[in-house]
LOMI-59918 format. One record per residue (C-alpha): x, y, z. Coordinates in steps of 0.02 Angstrom, whole numbers, plus 32768, in hexadecimal, padded with zeros to 4 digits. Each point is the difference from the previous one (the first is absolute). Layout:
N
XYZ;...
//
This chain:
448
7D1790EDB624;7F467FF38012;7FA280B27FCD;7F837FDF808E;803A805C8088;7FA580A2802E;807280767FE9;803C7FC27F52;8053807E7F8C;7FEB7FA97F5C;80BE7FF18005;80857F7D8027;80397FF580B8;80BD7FBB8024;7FE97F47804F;80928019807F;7FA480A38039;7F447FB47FEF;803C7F878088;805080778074;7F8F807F8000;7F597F528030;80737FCC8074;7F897F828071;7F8E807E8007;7F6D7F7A7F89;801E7F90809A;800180848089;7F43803D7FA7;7FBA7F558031;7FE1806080AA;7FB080917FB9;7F997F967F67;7F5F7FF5806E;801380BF8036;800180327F3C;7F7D7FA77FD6;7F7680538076;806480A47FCC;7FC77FC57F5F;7F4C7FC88013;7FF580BA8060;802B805A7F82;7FB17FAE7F6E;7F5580038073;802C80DE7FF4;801B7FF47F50;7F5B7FB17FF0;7FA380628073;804880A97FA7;7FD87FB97F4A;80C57FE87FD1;7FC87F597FF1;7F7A7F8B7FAF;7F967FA38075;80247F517FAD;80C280348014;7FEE800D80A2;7FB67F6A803E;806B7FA07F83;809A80448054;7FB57FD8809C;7FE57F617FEC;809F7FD17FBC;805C80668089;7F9F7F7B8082;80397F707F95;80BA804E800B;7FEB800B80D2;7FBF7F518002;80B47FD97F93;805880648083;7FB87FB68096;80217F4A7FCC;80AE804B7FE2;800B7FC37F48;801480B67FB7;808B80197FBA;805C80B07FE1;80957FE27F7A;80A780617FFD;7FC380337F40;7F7080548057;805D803E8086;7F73802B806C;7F5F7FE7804D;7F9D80877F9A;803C7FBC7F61;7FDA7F5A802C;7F528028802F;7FC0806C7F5D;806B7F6F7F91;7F827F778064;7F5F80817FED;80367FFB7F38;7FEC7F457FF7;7F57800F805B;7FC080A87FB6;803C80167F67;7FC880A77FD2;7FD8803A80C1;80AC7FE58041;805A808D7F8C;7FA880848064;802C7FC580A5;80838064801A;7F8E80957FB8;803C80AC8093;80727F9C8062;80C280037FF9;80757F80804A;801D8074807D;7F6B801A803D;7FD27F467FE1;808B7FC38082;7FEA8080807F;7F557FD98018;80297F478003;80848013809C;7FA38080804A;7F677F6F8006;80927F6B802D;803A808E8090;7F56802F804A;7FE87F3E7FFF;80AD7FE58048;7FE180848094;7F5E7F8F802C;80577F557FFB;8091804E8061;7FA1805B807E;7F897F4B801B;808E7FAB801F;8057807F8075;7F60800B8077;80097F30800B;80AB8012804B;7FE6809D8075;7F627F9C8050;806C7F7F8018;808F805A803C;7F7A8057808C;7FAD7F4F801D;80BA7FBE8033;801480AC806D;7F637FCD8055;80407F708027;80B380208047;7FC680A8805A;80387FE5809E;809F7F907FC4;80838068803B;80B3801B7FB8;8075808D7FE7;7FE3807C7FA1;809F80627F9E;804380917FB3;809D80047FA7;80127F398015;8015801080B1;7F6A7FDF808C;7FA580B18017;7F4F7FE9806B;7F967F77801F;7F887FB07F79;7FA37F807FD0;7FEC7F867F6B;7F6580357FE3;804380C27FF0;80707FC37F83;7F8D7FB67F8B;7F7A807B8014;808780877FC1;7FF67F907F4D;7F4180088005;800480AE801E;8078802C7F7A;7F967F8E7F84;7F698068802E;805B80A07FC7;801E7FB47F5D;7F4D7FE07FEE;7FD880C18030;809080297F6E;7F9F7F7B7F7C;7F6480738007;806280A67FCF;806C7F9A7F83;7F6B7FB97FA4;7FB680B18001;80A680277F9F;7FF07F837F88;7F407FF97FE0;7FFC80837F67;7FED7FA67F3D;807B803C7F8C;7F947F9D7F67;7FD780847F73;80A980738022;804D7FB97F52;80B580187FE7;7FF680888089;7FA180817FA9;7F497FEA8008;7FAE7FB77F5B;7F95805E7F70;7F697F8E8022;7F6180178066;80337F8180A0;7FAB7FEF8088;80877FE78081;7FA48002809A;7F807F747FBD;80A77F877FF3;8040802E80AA;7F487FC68044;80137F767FA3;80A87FD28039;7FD3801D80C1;807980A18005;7FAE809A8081;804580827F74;806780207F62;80AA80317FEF;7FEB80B47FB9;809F80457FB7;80347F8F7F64;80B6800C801F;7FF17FF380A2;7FBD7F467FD3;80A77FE77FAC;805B80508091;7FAE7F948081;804A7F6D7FAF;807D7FC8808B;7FBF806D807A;7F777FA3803C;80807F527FE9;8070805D8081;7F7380308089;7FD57F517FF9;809F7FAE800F;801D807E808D;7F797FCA8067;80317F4A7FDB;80AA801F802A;7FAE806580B0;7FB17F488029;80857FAD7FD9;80618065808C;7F837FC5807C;801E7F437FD7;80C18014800E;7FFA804880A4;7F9A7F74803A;80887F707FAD;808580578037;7FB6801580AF;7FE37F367FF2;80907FD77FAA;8068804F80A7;7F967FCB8082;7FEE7F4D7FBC;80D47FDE8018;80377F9B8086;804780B38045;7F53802B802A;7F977F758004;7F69804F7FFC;7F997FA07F75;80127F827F9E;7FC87FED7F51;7FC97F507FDB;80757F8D7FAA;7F8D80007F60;802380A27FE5;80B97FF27FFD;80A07FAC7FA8;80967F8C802A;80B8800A7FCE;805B7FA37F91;80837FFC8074;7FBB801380A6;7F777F878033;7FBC8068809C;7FFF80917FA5;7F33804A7FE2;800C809E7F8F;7F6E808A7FF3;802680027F3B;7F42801F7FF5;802780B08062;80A980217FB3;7FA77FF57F41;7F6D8065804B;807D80968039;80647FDF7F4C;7F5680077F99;7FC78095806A;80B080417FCB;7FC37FE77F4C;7F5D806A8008;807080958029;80777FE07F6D;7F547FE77F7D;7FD580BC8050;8084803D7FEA;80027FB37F3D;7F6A80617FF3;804780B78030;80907FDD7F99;7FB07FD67F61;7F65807F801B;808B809C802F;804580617F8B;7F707FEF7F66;7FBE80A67FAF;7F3380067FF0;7F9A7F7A7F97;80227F3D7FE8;80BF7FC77FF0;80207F2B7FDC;806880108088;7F567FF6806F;7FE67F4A7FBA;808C7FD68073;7FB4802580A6;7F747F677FDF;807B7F81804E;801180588090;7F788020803A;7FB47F617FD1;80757FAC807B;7FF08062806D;7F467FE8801F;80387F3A7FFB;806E80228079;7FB480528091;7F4B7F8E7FEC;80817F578005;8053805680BB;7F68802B8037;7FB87F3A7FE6;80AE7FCC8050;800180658083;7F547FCC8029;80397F427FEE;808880208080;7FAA80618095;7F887F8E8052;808F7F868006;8071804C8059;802A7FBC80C0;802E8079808E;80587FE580A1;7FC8804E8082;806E7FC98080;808C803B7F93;7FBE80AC7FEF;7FDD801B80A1;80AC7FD78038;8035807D7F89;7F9F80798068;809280408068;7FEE8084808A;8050808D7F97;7F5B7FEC7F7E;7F90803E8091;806580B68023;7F92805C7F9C;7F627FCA8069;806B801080B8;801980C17FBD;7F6780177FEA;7FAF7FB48094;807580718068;7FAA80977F9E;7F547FB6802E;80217FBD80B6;80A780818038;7FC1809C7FBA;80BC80067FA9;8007806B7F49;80287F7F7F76;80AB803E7FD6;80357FF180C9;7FB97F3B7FFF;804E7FF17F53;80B38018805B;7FD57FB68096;7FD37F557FAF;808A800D7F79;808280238079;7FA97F468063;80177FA57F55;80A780367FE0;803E7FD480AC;7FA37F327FEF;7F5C802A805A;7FBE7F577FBB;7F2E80178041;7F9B80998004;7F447FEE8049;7FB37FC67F3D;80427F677FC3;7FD87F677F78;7F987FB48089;7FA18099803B;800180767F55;7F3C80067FBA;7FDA80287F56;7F9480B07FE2;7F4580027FEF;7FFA803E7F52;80787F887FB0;7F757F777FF5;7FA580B17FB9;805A80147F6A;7FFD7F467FDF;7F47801D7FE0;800380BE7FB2;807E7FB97F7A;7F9F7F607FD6;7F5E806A8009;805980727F81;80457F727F92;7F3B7FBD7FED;7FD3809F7FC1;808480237F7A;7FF37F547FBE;7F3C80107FFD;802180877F94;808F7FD07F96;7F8B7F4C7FE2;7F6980887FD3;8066805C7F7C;80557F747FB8;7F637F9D7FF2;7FAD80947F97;8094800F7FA4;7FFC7F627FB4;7F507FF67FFE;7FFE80957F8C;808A7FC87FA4;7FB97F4B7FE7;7F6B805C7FA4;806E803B7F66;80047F517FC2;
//
């Protein structure tokens, strides 16, 4: 058993429990590797700046943290199950490069406080890349609204046809949702923007740190005050996130499941195209919408890795427990997860085929009783509740035509309104969300 690991007691650990208590977590750290590293250059910079630090050290340790990131980006870094993790990795590499430097790397930081700040930096980062990728999809979600405005087709409540609506309605109602998403990013990132580096073990540390020069440094708007709060937040902020993801996630399965109906011979209303769907070994007409089944299945799966999350975070007194190292693969696939369904659900829309004949056959009299009701409010002087009866009683005894029909029925004004409020509002968000990622990485891509 190697003695290099940080948190080496100078004593023999069992092999059988060595390897359970690593796990994969020296493979799971190749996503957090770059993270640590500008946690790193940060606070080595502090220690420097608040004479913790010789000069010399410091630009030593800088330099060989850059030649470490240029290892990392050419992927040929390589974390070992010995080392079990990404920080050890990183000072054992610094000792090869800076002999004498690299023993005082780890001078007022604990693990703790070391991985916090590095997922806290891989969230913030992960909010941006998410949020990007979301606005892409809700533009084109309102472009395809634009487009299919006036495309009418039934639209339904409890499965069965309610009022009429339009194509158009129906995928603005995605675009919308996306845009709400957006508006919960900014309050989300607010959450998680606070650095946790200089905390310790969860207790503060007997040395003159500068902890609000590292969260400059590290593009955070504040530090994370109370120690063991630090410690306690460890989860928390895993949770929020995974929340929201699992929040867009509910938008996308509405919209496959919505497709996934209206796309059977039953209904007829679209069609995907036959790229985007599979055959049966059994059944050679047969054209499957796996690619919407998985989508609802994987969707499925960003609830369970949330729920993986609660469970292992609930429960835990104050401070750090192992048991947190557990919640990396969660949330680590769950931020895979929602960018891959929003790039395939943003393959799949601008393919899809709609029939508008076939809609507007589906358009029966019965969708239009709502509208007769109230035109007999407008034009009869009746109350509501009195045409309400009137043209209930009509429907239940066959009336088959009221005065509005599929031929004559006009979409309002303001839909075509809130096509352009919701892309106007979409610009701005993702203007934003570019701005603050862009100075993000700007400031981070300073460190080294």
């Amino acid at each position: 058993m190697s003695d290099g690991q940080l948190w080496s007691k100078q004593l023999p650990l069992d092999r059988l429990v060595h390897g359970f208590t690593v796990g994969n977590d020296h493979v799971l750290d190749l996503q957090l590797v770059g993270w640590d590293l500008l946690g790193t250059a940060a606070h080595v910079r502090m220690l420097g700046r608040q004479g913790l630090m010789p000069a010399a050290d410091v630009d030593c340790i800088i330099a060989g943290l850059s030649q470490i990131r240029q290892q990392v980006d050419a992927g040929t870094f390589v974390i070992t199950a010995e080392q079990e993790d990404c920080h050890t990795a990183i000072e054992q590499a610094l000792r090869g490069i800076c002999p004498a430097a690299a023993g005082n790397v780890h001078l007022g930081r604990s693990r703790n406080d070391q991985v916090l700040t590095a997922l806290r930096l891989y969230m913030k980062h992960a909010v941006f890349s998410i949020s990007r990728h979301v606005a892409i999809l809700a533009k084109e979600f309102n472009s395809q609204a634009a487009s299919h405005m006036e495309m009418l087709m039934p639209g339904y409540t409890h499965l069965r046809r309610a009022m009429p609506s339009t194509v158009g309605r129906w995928l603005l109602a995605f675009s919308a949702g996306l845009l709400e998403e957006l508006h919960a990013a900014s309050g989300l990132l607010r959450r998680i923007d606070s650095c946790p580096l200089g905390s310790g073990a969860g207790f503060g540390l007997p040395l003159p740190l500068d902890r609000k020069y590292t969260a400059e440094l590290l593009g955070f708007s504040r530090v994370q005050l109370s120690e063991i709060d630090c410690a306690n937040s460890r989860g928390r902020h895993e949770i929020a996130l995974a929340g929201w993801i699992c929040s867009i996630g509910n938008q996308l399965e509405k919209f496959v499941w919505d497709l996934s109906l209206y796309s059977t011979e039953e209904y007829g209303f679209v069609n995907l195209p036959d790229q985007f769907t599979t055959g049966s070994s059994i059944m050679p007409q047969k054209r499957n919408p796996d690619v919407l089944e998985l989508m609802r299945g994987r969707i499925a799966q960003l609830r369970a890795w949330r729920n993986e999350l609660e469970q292992v975070h609930s429960g835990l007194p104050s401070s750090y427990h192992r048991d947190y190292q557990l919640l990396k693969p969660a949330l680590f696939a769950s931020v895979s997860g929602i960018l891959e369904l929003l790039a395939i659900c943003r393959h799949i829309l601008p393919g899809l085929e709609f029939h508008r004949e076939r809609m507007l056959s589906a358009c029966t009299s019965e969708l239009f009783a709502t509208e007769e009701a109230y035109r007999r409010v407008r034009q009869d002087g009746l109350a509501f509740r009195d045409a309400y009866k009137q043209v209930g009683i009509e429907v239940v005894g066959g009336k088959t035509g009221f005065s509005v029909d599929a031929a004559s029925w006009q979409i309002p004004d303001d839909w075509q309104i809130d096509v352009e409020t919701i892309a106007s509002e979409i610009t701005v968000l993702a203007s934003g969300n570019a701005e603050l990622s862009a100075n993000f990485m700007k400031q981070l891509d300073s460190l080294l």
